[in-house]
C-alpha positions, -999 to 999 in steps of 0.1 A, spaced: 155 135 -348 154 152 -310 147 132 -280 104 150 -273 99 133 -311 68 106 -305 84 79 -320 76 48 -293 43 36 -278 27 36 -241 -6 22 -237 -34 47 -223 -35 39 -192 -57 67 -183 -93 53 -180 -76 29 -156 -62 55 -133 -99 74 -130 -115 39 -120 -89 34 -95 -87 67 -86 -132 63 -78 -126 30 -63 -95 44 -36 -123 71 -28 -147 44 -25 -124 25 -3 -113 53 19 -145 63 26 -160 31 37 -126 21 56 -137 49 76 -172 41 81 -158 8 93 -127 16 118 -154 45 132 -176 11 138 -146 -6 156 -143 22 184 -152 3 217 -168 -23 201 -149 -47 222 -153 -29 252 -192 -33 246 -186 -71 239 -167 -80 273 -195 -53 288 -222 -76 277 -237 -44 257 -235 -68 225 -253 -97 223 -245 -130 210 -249 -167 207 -237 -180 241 -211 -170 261 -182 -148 249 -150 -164 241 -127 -139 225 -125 -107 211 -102 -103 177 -92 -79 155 -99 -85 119 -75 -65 91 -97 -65 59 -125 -57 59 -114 -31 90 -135 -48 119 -134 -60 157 -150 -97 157 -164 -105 194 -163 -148 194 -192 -161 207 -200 -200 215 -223 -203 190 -207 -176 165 -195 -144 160 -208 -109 161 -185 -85 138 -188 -46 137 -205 -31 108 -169 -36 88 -175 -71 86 -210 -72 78 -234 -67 50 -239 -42 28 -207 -23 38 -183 -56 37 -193 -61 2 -186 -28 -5 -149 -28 8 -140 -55 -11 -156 -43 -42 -138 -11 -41 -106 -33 -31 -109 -55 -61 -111 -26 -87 -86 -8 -71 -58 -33 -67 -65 -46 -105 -72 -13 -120 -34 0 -99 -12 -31 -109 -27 -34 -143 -17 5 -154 15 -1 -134 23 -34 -152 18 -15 -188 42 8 -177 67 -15 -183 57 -27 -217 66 -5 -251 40 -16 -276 42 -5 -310 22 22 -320 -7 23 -345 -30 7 -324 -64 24 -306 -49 14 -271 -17 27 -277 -9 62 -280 28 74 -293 51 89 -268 88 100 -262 114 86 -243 109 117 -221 73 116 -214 78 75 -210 105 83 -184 82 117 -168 49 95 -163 67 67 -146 84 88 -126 52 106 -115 35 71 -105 66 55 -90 68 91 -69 30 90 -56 33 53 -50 63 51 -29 57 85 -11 28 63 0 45 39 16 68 57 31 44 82 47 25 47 58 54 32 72 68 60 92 35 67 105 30 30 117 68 15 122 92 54 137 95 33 166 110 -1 150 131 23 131 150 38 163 153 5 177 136 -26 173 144 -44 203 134 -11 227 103 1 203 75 -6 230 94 16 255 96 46 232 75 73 237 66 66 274 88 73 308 82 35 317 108 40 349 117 8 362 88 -11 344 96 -8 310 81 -33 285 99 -59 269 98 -60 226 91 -96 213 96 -111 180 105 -76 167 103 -75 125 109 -37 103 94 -56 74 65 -59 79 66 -33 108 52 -54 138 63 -62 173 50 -79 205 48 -58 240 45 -73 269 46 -58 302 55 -59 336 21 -70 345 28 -100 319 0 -88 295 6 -90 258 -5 -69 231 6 -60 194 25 -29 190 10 -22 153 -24 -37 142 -26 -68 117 -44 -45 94 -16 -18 96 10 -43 88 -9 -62 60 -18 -26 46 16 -19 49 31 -50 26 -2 -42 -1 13 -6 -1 48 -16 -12 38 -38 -40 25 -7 -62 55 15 -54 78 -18 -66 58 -20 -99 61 17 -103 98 16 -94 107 -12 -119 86 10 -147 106 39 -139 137 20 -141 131 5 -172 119 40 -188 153 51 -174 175 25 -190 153 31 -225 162 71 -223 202 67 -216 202 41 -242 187 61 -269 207 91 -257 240 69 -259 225 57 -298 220 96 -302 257 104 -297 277 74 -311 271 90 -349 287 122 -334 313 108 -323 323 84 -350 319 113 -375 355 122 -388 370 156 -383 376 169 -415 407 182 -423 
């Protein structure tokens, strides 16, 4: 009996995939709604341009829902990322994709028997093709992600605010520098202190990596499945006598 012969189960996945395909479209369009809210919002807060309850105390950067939260005396003013309807949405579309993604992933693991309605039968080869595919997406993700936010912790966490700047004699000093998750501390000359990476870049950063490790561990496991039934598939031929 070859290898492409359907003789295992994978549950079907499939439905899940299409909700958490809507609700990543859902979410990326109303994460840009929200950071396009966040553009100078604090600017307008210390400008007095947004009004609050009593006098201004901070300004602070939320990371989910993406918004800039000015703190007032008497409570805080958020940009439309943190406020109704759009806040609900961002969590809705958060919810069904993170349960909808680690649910599918999780089944990839699993190796039901067939028969059932939500299983479908499938070869070692197609087990080991579609966790391939998902562990592929998933961590080209995160790594796309990561470079984008942490190239500088990469070529050199304890010099990554000076990079990409001719600082002279006034270059920046790197505090608390961490490649996992990507954030560092800049402070300057002046003795100011800001964040090198957003919260929200390094939270998103850490949710990223936990789909491509459930997709990696899938794969690995569809792996180990295929060389074992390869190595079953050849212990007969070898253990056959030679005739004579």
């Amino acid at each position: 009996m070859g290898e492409t012969t359907a003789r295992y189960g994978a549950y079907r996945t499939n439905p899940l995939w299409v909700v958490a395909g809507i609700c990543l479209s859902a979410l990326v369009v109303c994460s840009g709604l929200a950071l396009f809210g966040m553009l100078e919002f604090d600017e307008r807060c210390m400008q007095g341009l947004i009004k609050g309850p009593g006098a201004l105390g901070d300004v602070r950067q939320q990371a989910f829902p993406p918004a800039t939260v000015c703190e007032f005396a008497g409570g805080d003013v958020t940009s439309i990322g943190g406020r109704w309807p759009l806040a609900a949405l961002l969590w809705l579309a958060m919810a069904g994709f993170v349960g909808c993604l680690l649910v599918a992933l999780v089944a990839e693991c699993f190796e039901p028997a067939p028969g059932r309605d939500h299983v479908m039968p499938m070869s070692r080869a197609g087990k080991l093709s579609r966790t391939g595919t998902a562990f592929f997406v998933t961590g080209s993700v995160f790594a796309g992600f990561y470079l984008l936010v942490g190239w500088r912790l990469l070529a050199g966490p304890s010099s990554a605010c000076a990079r990409g700047a001719d600082w002279g004699s006034e270059t920046p000093q790197t505090l608390d520098p961490s490649l996992f998750p990507p954030r560092a501390t800049c402070r300057y000359t002046s003795g100011i202190t800001k964040q090198m990476i957003p919260d929200w870049m390094a939270t998103l950063t850490v949710e990223l990596a936990v789909p491509a490790l459930l997709a990696g561990v899938g794969f690995a496991l569809a792996l180990w499945r295929w060389r074992q039934e390869r190595r079953a598939a050849k212990e007969p031929l070898l253990s056959t006598p030679h005739s004579v």
